[in-house]
N, C-alpha and C positions, 0 to 999 in steps of 0.2 A: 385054830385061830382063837384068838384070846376075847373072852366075853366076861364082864365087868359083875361078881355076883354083888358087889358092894357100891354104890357109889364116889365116884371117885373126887375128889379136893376141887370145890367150886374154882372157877376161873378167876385166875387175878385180875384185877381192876384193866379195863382197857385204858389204853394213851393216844393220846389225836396221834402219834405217830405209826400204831399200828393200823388207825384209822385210814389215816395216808396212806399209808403203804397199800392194805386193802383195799383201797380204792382207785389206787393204780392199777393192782391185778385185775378187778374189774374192767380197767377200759383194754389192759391188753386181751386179755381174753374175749372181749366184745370185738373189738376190731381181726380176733382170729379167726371169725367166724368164715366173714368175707375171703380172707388170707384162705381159708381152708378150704372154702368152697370154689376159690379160681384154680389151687390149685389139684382137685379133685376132677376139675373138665379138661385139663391138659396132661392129665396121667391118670392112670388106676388109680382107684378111692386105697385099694390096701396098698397097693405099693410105693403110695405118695404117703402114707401114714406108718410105712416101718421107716422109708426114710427120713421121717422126722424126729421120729421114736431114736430110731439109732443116734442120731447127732446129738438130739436133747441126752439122750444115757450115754453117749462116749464125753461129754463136757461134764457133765454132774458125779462120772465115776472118777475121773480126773481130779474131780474137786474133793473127793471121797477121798482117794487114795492118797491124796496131800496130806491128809489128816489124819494117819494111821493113829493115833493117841483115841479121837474118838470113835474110832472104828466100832458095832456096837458087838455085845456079846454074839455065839456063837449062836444061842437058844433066842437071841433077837433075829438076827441074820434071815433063819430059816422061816420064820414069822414077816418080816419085810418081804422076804421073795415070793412069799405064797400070797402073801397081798396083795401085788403089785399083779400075780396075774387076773386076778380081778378089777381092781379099779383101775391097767394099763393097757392086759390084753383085750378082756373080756369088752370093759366098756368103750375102747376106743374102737373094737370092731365093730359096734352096735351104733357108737356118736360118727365116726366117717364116714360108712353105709347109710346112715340117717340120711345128714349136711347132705350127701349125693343126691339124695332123692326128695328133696323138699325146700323149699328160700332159706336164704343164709339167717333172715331176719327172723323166718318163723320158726327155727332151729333156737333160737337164741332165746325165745320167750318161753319154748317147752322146758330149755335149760332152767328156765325160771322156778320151775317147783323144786328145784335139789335143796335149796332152804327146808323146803316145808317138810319135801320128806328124812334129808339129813335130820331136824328137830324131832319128827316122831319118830325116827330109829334111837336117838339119843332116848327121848323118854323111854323108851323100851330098856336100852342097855341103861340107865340110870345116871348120864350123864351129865342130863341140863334138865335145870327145872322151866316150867313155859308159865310163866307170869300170863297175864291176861291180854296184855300186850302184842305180846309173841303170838298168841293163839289167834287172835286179830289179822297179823302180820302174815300166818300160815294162811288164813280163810283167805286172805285176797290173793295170795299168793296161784292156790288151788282153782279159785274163780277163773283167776286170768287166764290158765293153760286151758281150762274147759271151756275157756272162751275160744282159745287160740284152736286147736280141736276143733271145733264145732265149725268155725270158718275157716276152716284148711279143709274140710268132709263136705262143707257147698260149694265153696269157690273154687279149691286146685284138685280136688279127684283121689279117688282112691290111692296111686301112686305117694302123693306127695303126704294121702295119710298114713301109710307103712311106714313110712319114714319119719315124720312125728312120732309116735309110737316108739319106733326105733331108738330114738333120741330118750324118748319117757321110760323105755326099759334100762339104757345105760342111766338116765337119774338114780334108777333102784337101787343100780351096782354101787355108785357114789357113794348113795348113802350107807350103805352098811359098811363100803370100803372106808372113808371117813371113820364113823366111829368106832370100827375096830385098830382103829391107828391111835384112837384116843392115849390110848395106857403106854403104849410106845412111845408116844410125842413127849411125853412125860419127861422118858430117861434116854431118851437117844436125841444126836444133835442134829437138827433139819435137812443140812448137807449128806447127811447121812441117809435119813427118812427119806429125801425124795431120789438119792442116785438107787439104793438098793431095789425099793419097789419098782421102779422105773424098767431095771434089770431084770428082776421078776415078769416084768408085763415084755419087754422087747422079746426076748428068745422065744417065746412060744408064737409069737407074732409075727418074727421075721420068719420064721419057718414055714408057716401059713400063707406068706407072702411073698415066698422065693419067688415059687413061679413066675408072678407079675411082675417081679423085678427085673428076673431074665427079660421078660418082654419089652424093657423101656431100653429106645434108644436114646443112648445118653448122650449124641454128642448132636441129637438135635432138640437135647433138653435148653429153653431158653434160659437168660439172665435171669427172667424176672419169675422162672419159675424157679428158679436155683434161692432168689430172696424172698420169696414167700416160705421154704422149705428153712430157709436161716431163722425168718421170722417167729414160726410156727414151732420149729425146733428148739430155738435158745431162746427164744422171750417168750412163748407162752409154758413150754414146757421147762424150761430152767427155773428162771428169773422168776416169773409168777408163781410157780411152785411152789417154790422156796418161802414167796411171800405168803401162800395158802397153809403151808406147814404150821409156819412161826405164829398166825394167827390162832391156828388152831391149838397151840402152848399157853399163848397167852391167855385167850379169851373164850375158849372150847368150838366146838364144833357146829354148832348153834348158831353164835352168834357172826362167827367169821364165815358161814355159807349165807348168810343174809346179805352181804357187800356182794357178793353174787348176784344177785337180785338188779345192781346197776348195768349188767352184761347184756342184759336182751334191749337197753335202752339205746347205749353204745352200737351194739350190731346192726339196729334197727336202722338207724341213721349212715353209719357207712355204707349199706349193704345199697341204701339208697344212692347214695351220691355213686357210690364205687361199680354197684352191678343193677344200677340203675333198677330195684324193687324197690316199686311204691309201698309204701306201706297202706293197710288197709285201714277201716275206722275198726275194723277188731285188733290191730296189730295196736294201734293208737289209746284204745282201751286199756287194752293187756299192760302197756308202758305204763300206763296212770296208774294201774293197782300193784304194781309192782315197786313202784316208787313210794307208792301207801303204803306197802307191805312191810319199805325196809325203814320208815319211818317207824312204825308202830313198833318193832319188832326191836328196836335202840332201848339201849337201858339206859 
């Protein structure tokens, strides 16, 4: 895996477009929460999540293989696929096992430190510097999940705090997954970056997951579990990917896992209306410093 002994070319200037864009990804991703969580109670947590995996990677490889031109080197390739079993298999076993075992909404707030810890794996690998700003933007970030912790360990019980936890070990994976893509994103084209690793993470995953698969009867899979599985698979893992990618080109790693930070707001709020979780006054908190977080943390 490629580790950065140099610093690598500050990020170009952001554009309200990539802003846009990013903050699209954000409400898709926030509203996947819920999407993820109904369909984790009407099928296996793994077998509901190779199924999505696979759909997301048989449309992204589709879109890869259109484009044989930018296909990436050979010495790239094997770099994408070793990635991808980490930030596709590894973390997705760890973020669906979570979502199963804990509220859609308080999944979404734990999601909330991947800013903070993406920024301090960057500092490490030397990829973004942290203005005072940013450091700011990390502390409330931190606060808030040790808030959300702390009231998931009184309120919902041991249970629901494994799977917190759960969720905060797949952040880890994130972030290093993230800034090891840094130097990739550079030279390879985003259609590219996300069908490969994608492919990296699916095969060791669906393997893992045969079994459960065998187990689902498909033909009294409903509709609406059929479109949560669409949802899940081509808009957060395509669509929004693609747009995670591109952020991460233009504007590094840093600062495009900050628009992240709008995800646990979003979830918060459907998770209510949708799977009727009230939110708590710590869930309530957690959204306010979150919202500070990614204010502060804007250049």
């Amino acid at each position: 895996m490629p580790h950065a002994e140099h610093p690598l070319p500050h990020p170009k200037p952001q554009s309200h477009g990539i802003e846009a864009a990013l903050v699209l990804m954000a409400v898709i991703w926030g509203v996947n929460f819920s999407v993820v969580k109904y369909g984790t109670q009407v099928m296996e947590p793994i077998a509901y999540n190779a199924l999505r995996m696979l759909l997301g990677a048989t449309v992204l490889l589709a879109m890869a293989l259109a484009r044989p031109a930018a296909r990436p080197a050979s010495r790239d390739l094997r770099k994408l696929l070793l990635l991808g079993v980490l930030g596709h298999c590894i973390y997705q076993v760890l973020f669906i096992n979570g979502i199963a075992r804990t509220r859609a909404g308080t999944a979404a707030l734990v999601i909330a430190a991947s800013p903070a810890m993406v920024a301090l794996v960057a500092r490490l690998f030397g990829h973004d510097r942290l203005p005072w700003r940013a450091v700011a933007g990390i502390g409330l970030s931190i606060a808030g999940v040790s808030l959300v912790l702390g009231g998931t360990a009184t309120t919902e019980g041991a249970s629901h705090l494994v799977g917190d936890l759960m969720i905060l070990a797949a952040v880890g994976c994130w972030a290093f997954y993230t800034n090891w893509l840094v130097e990739l994103t550079q030279r390879v084209d985003a259609v590219q970056v996300a069908a490969w690793t994608l492919v990296g993470g699916v095969v060791p995953l669906a393997a893992i997951a045969a079994p459960a698969l065998m187990r689902v009867d498909w033909g009294a899979v409903a509709w609406l579990t059929w479109g949560a599985v669409l949802y899940s698979g081509v808009g957060a893992m395509v669509f929004a990917y693609l747009i995670w990618y591109r952020g991460v080109h233009l504007i590094g790693p840093t600062r495009t896992s900050m628009f992240g930070n709008l995800q646990p707001v979003v979830a918060v709020l459907v998770a209510w209306v949708v799977l009727h979780e009230v939110p708590t006054p710590v869930q309530g908190v957690g959204a306010v410093t979150v919202i500070g977080g990614l204010y502060l943390s804007r250049k």
